[in-house]
C-alpha positions as a Python dict, from the first residue, in 0.01 Angstrom:
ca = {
    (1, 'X'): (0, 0, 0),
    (2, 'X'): (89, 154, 336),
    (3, 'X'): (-30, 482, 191),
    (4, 'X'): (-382, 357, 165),
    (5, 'X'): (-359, 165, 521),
    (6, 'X'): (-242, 542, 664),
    (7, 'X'): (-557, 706, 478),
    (8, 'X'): (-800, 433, 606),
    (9, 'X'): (-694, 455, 914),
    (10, 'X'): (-681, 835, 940),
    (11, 'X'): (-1101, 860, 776),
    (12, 'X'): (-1189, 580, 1082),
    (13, 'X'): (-1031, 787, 1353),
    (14, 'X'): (-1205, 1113, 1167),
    (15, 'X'): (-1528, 934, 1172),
    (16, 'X'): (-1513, 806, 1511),
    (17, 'X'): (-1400, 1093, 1693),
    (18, 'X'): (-1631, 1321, 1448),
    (19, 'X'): (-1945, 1066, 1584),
    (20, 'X'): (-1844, 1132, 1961),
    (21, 'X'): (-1811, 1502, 1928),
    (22, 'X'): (-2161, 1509, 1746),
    (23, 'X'): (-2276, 1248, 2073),
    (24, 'X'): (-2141, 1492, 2295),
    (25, 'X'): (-2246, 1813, 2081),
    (26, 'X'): (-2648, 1662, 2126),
    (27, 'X'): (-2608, 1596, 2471),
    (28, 'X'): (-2472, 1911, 2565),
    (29, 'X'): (-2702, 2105, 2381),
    (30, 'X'): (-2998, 1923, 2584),
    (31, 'X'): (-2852, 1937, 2928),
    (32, 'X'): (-2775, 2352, 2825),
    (33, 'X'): (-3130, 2357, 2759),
    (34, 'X'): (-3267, 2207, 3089),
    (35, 'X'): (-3019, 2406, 3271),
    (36, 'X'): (-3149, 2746, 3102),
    (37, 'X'): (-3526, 2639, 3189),
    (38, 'X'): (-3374, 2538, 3578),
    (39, 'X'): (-3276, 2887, 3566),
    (40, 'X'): (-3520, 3076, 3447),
    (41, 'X'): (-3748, 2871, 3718),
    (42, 'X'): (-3571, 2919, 3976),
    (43, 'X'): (-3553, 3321, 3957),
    (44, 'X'): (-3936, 3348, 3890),
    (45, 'X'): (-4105, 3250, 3525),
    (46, 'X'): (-4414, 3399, 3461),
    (47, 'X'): (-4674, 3213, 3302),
    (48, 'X'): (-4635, 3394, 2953),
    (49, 'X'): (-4283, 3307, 2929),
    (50, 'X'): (-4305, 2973, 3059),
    (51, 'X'): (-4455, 2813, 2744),
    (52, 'X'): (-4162, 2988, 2437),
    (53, 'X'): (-3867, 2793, 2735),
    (54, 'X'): (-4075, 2509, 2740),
    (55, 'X'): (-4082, 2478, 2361),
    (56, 'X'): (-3741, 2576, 2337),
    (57, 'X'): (-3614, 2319, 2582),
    (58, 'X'): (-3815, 2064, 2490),
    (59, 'X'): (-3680, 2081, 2101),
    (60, 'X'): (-3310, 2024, 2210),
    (61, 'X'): (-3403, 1762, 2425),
    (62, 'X'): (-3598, 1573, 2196),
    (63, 'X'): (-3352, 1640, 1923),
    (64, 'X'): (-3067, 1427, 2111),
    (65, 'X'): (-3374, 1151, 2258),
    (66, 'X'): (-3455, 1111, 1916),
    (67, 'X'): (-3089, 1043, 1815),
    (68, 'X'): (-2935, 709, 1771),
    (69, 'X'): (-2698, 887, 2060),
    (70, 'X'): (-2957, 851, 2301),
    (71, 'X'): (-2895, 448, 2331),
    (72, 'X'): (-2505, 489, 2395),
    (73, 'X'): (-2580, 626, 2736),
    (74, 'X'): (-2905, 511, 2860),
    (75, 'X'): (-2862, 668, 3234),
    (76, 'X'): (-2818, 1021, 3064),
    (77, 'X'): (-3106, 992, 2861),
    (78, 'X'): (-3310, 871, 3117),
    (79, 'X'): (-3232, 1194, 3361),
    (80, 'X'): (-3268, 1400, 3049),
    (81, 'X'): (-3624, 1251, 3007),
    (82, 'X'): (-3758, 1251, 3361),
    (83, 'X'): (-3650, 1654, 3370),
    (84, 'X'): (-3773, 1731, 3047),
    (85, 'X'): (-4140, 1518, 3172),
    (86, 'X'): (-4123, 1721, 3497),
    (87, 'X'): (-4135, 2045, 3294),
    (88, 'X'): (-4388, 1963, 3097),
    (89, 'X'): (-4595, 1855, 3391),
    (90, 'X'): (-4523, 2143, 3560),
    (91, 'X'): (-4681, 2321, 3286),
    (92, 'X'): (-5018, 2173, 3328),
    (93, 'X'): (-4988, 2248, 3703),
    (94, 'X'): (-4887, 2632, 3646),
    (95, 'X'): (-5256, 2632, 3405),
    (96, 'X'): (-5398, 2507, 3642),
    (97, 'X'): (-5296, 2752, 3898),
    (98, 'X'): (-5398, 3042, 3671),
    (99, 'X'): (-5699, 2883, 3656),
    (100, 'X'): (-5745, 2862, 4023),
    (101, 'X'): (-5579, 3099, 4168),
    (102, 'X'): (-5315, 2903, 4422),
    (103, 'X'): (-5502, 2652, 4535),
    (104, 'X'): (-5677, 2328, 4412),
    (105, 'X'): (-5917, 2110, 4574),
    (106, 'X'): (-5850, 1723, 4628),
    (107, 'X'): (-6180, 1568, 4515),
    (108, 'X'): (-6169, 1323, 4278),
    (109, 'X'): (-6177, 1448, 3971),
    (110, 'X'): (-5900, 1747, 4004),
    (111, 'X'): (-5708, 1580, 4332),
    (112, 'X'): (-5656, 1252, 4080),
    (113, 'X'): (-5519, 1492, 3833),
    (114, 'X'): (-5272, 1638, 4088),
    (115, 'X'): (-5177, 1352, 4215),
    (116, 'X'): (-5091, 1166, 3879),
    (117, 'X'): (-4903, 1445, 3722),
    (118, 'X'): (-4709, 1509, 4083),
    (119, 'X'): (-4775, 1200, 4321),
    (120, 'X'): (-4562, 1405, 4649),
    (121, 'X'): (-4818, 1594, 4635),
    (122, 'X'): (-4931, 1720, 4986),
    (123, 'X'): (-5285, 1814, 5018),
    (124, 'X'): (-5353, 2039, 5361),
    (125, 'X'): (-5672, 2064, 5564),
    (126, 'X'): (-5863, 2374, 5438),
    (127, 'X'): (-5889, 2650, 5662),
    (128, 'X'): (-6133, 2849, 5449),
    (129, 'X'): (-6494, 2947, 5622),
    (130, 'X'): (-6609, 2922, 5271),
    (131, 'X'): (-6867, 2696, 5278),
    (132, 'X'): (-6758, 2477, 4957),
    (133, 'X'): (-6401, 2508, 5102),
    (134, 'X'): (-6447, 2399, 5487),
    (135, 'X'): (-6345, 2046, 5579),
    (136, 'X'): (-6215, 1990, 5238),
    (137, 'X'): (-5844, 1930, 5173),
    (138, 'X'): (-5663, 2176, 4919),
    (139, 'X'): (-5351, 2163, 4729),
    (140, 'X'): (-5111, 2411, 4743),
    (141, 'X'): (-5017, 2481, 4349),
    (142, 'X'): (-4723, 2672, 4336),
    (143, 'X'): (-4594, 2415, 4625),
    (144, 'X'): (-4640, 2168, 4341),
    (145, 'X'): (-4514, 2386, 4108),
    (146, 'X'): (-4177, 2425, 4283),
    (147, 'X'): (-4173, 2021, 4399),
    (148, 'X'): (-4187, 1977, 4039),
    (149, 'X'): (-3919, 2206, 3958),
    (150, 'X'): (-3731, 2079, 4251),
    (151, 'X'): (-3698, 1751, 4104),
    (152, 'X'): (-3623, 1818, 3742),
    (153, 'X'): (-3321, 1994, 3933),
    (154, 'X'): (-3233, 1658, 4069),
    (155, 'X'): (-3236, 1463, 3748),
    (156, 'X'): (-3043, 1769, 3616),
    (157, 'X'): (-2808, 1725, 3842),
    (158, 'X'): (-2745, 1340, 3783),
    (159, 'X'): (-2741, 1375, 3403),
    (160, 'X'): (-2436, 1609, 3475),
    (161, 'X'): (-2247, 1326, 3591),
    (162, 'X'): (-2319, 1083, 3328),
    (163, 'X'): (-2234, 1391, 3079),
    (164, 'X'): (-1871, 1432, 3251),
    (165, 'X'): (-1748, 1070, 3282),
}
């Protein structure tokens, strides 16, 4: 009888510490992910190669939202989220800007846009003699572009702490 309490015992502590490391295996995974994309922003990313660490990033850190780990730490999953959102909006900025070249007019149409995907957005007086251009108010994109990486750095950065305590 104390034989089978011994083996019982042994397969719950196996299971449990087998469920953290898989927790903690997920998370990991999805913070390297975002810190590999914070990397490869911050040294220069060309447009090409933004959208193959984009995918890449965003399948690891869907992979561990999608997990039933997600719920056991809801303030790492939440700075994993807002990151992995930030990169993906930063995307539709960085088409834009090959679009456009580097900057973006605020009317309503395309300013809205801007402004929903990246609401710090700073739009500064024109000082084009082109006549479509003059008295209008233009965005900056690859000031967006870097605000936006700026702050998935800064939910990076607070999803390390949640991932070390």
């Amino acid at each position: 009888m104390n034989n089978k309490f011994t083996f019982v015992l042994i397969g719950l502590l196996i299971l449990l510490i087998s469920t953290q490391q898989g927790y903690c295996q997920t998370a990991n995974n999805a913070y390297l992910a975002l810190k590999k994309m914070e990397a490869k922003t911050q040294v220069g990313i060309s447009h090409r190669d933004y959208y193959p660490a984009l995918a890449e990033t965003k399948f690891e850190v869907e992979k561990f939202l999608e997990s039933k780990s997600a719920t056991k730490n809801p303030e790492l999953t939440e700075h994993l989220d807002k990151a992995l959102t930030l990169y993906i909006h930063a995307k539709d900025i960085f088409d834009l800007k090959m679009d456009n070249e580097r900057v973006f007019v605020d009317d309503e149409l395309n300013g809205r846009l801007v402004r929903l995907i990246y609401p710090k957005a700073i739009a500064h007086p024109s000082t084009s003699q082109h006549p479509e251009l003059r008295n209008r108010k233009l965005y900056d994109l690859s000031e967006v572009l870097s605000g936006l990486w700026g702050d998935a750095s800064k939910e990076i950065k607070k999803a390390s702490f949640y991932l070390k305590n």
